[in-house]
C-alpha positions as CSV (number, residue, x, y, z in Angstrom):
1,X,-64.9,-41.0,89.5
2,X,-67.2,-39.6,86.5
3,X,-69.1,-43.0,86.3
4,X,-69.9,-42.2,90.3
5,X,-70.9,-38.4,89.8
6,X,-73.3,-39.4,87.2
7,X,-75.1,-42.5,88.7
8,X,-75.0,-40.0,92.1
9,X,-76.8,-37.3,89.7
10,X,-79.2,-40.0,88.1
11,X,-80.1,-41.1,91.6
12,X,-81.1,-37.4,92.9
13,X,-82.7,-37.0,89.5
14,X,-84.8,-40.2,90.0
15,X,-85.4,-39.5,93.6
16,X,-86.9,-36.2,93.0
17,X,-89.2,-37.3,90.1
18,X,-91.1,-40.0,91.5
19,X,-91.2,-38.3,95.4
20,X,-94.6,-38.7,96.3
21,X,-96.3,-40.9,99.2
22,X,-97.7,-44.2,97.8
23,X,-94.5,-46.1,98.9
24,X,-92.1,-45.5,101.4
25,X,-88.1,-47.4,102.2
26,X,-87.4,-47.1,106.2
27,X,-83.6,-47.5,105.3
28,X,-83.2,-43.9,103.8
29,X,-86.3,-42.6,105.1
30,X,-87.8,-41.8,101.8
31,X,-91.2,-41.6,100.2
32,X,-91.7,-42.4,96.3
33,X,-94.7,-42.8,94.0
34,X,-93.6,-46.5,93.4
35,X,-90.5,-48.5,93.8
36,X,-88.2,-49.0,90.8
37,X,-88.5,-52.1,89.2
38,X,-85.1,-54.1,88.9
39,X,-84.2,-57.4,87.8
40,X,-84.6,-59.9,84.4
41,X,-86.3,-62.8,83.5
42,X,-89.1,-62.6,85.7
43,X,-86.8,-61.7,89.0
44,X,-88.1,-58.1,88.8
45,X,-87.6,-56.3,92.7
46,X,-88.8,-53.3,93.8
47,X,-85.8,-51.4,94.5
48,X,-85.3,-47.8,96.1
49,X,-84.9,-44.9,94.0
50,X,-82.7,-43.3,96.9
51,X,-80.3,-45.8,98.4
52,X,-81.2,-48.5,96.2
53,X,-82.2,-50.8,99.1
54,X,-84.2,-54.0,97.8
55,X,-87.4,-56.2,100.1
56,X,-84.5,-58.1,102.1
57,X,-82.6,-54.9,103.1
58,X,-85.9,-52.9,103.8
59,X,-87.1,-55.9,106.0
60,X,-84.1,-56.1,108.2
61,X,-83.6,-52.7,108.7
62,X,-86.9,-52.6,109.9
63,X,-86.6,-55.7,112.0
64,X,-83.5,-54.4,113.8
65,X,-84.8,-51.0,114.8
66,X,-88.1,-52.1,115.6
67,X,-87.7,-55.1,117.5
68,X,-83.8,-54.0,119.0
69,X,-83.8,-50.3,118.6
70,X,-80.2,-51.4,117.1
71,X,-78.9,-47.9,116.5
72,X,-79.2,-47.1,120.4
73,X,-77.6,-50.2,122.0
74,X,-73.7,-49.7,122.5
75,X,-72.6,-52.9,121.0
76,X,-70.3,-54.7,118.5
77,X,-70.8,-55.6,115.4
78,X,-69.6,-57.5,112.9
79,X,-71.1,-56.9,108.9
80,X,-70.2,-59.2,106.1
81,X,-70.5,-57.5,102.5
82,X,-71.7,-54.2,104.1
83,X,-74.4,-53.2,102.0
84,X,-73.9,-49.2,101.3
85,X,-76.8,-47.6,102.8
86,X,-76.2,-50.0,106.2
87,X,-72.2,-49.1,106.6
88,X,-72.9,-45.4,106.2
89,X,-75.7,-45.4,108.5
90,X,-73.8,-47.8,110.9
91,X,-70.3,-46.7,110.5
92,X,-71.4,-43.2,112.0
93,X,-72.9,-44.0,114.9
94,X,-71.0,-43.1,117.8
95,X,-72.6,-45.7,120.2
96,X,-72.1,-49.1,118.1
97,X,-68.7,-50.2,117.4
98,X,-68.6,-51.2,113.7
99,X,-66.4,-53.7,112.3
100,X,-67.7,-53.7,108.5
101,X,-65.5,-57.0,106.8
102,X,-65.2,-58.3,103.4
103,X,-62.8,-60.8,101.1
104,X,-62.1,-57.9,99.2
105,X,-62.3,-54.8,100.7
106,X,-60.5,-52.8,97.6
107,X,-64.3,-53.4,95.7
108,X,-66.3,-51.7,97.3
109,X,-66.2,-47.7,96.0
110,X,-68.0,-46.1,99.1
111,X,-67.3,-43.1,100.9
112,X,-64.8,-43.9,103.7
113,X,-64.9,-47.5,101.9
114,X,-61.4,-47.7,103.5
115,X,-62.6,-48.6,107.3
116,X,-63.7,-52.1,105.4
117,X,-61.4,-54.8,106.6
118,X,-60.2,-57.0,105.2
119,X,-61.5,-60.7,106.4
120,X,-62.3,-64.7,105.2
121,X,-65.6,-65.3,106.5
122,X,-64.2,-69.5,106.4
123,X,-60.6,-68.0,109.2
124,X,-62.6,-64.4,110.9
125,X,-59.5,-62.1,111.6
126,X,-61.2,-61.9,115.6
127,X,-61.1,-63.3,118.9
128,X,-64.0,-66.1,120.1
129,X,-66.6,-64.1,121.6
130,X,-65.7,-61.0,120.5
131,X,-69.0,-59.8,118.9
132,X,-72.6,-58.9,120.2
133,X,-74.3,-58.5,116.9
134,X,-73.4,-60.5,113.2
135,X,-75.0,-59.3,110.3
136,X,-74.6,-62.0,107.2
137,X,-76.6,-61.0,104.6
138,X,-76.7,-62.9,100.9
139,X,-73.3,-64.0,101.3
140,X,-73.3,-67.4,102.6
141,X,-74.3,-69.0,99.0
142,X,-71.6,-67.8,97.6
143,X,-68.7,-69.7,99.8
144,X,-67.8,-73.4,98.9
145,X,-67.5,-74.5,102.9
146,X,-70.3,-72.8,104.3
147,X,-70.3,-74.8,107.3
148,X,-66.9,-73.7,108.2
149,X,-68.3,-70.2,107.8
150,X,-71.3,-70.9,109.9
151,X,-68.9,-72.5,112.6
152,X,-66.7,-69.0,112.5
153,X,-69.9,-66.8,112.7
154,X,-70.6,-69.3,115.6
155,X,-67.2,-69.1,117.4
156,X,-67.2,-65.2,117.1
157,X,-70.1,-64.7,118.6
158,X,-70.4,-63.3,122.2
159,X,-72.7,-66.3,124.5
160,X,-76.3,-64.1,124.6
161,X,-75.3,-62.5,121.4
162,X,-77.8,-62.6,118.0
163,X,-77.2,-62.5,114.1
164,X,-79.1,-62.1,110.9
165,X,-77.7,-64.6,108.5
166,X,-80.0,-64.2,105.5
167,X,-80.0,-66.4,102.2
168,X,-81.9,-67.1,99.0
169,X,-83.7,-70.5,100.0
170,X,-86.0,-72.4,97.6
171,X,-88.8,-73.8,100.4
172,X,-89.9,-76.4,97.8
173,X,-86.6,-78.3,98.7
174,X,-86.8,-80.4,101.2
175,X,-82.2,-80.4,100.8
176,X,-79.9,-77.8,100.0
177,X,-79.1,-78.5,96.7
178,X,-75.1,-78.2,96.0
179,X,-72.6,-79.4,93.4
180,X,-68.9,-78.3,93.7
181,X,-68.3,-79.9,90.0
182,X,-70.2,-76.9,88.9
183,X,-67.9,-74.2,88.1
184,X,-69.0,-73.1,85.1
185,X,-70.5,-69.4,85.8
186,X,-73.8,-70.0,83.1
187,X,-73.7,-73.3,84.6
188,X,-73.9,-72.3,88.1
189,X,-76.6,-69.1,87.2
190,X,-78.5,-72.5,85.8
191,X,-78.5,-74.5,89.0
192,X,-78.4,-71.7,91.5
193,X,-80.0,-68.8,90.1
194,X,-77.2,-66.6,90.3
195,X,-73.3,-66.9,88.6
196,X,-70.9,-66.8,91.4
197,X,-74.0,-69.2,93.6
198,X,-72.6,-72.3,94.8
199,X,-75.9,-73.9,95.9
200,X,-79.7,-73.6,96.3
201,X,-80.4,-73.6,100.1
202,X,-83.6,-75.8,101.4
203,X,-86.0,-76.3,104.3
204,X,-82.8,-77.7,106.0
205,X,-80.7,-74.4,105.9
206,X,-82.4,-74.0,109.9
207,X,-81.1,-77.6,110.8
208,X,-77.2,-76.6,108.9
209,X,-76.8,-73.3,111.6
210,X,-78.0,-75.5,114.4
211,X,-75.7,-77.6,113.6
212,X,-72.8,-75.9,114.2
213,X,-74.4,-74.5,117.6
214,X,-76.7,-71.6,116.7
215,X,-80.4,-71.9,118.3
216,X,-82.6,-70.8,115.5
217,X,-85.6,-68.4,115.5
218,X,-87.2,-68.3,112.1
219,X,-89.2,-65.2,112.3
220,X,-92.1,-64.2,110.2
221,X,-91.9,-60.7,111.0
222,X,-92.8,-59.9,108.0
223,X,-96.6,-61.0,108.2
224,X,-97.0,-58.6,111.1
225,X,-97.6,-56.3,109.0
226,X,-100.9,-55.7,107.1
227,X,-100.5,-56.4,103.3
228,X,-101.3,-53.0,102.4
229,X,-98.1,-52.0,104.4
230,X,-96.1,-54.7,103.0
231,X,-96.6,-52.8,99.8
232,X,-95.5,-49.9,100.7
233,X,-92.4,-51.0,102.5
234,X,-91.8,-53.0,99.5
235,X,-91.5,-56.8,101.5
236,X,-91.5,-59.9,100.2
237,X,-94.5,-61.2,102.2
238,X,-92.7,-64.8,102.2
239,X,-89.1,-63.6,103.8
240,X,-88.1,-65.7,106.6
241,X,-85.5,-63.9,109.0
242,X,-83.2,-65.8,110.3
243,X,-82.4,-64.8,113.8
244,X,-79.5,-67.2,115.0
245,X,-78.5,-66.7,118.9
246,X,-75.5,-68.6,120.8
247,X,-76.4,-69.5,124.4
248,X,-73.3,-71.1,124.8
């Protein structure tokens, strides 16, 4: 509870000291001087000093309201690893009908963390075609059968309904590079780029969710945008989104 007051106080602090209008995160609504550099060994991200929102958050979040006015559309949906800034936004809005899900609900230290279910993302705790919207972000490199997840994400899934199901991907692979003999966690941050990564998706992570019945719309949404506003939403001007819709 004291480690949250303070990193809540350091936040405001930060937040008010480098307020200004160079930069500007479209999660929180927020204007800085610059983004806050996060990240080692050459992986540094602009992050937000407010919510703490990185590119990948900033560019969904603008993706969704821009291109689906999400918060207006009275709809289902279903969030793996709610992301904090998302499930406060989401979880009050009275028109949407949030289900925010996780393997381990008891992590996560939110406000009102306790509307978090609890769910396997490989056995979804729901009916088939239960769900209008699926929001999967980062979280399908970190499960061994990840086609058994797609094929839930898939089989939840209303016919006509649409999900984000973002993940690292190295486009110089051709294959998704995996290895369940890896266990080791400095082994794995090795191989993967991150400890608790279980592969390195490819060019072929498009052809793996059609696979299981998902048609694919890679979108480059980002390069809409002129490259003097990717920098000041903070984008990563190569980020795919993967828009996956069952037609079904």
């Amino acid at each position: 509870m004291i480690k949250r007051t303070f990193d809540l106080f350091k936040q405001q602090l930060n937040s008010n000291l480098y307020k200004g209008d160079n930069v500007y995160c479209c999660v929180c609504e927020s204007g800085f001087k610059k983004f806050k550099t996060f990240g080692w060994r050459g992986k540094k991200k602009p992050r937000c000093y407010n919510c703490g929102s990185f590119q990948r958050h900033r560019l969904i979040w603008k993706y969704l309201n821009d291109k689906f006015d999400i918060l207006n559309r009275p709809i289902k949906v279903l969030h793996f690893a709610p992301e904090k800034k998302f499930f406060e936004i989401l979880s009050k809005n009275e028109v949407i009908e949030y289900y925010p899900c996780d393997l381990y609900p008891d992590s996560f230290n939110y406000p009102n963390s306790h509307k978090i279910l609890k769910g396997d993302i490989t056995d979804i705790p729901f009916q088939s075609n239960y769900f209008d919207f699926i929001l999967c972000n980062h979280v399908l490199e970190h499960i061994p059968d990840d086609k058994k997840a797609m094929s839930e994400l898939f089989r939840v899934m209303k016919s006509g309904g649409f999900g984000i199901f973002q993940v690292p991907i190295d486009y110089s692979r051709e294959v998704t590079y995996e290895d369940p003999s890896i266990t080791n966690p400095k082994e794995r941050e090795k191989e993967f780029g991150q400890y608790d990564h279980v592969r390195w998706y490819g060019k072929d992570y498009q052809e793996r969710l059609e696979k299981v019945g998902f048609e694919v719309f890679k979108d480059d949404f980002v390069n809409t945008f002129s490259l003097k506003d990717q920098n000041r939403y903070g984008f990563d001007s190569a980020e795919l989104i993967y828009h996956c819709k069952k037609t079904a």
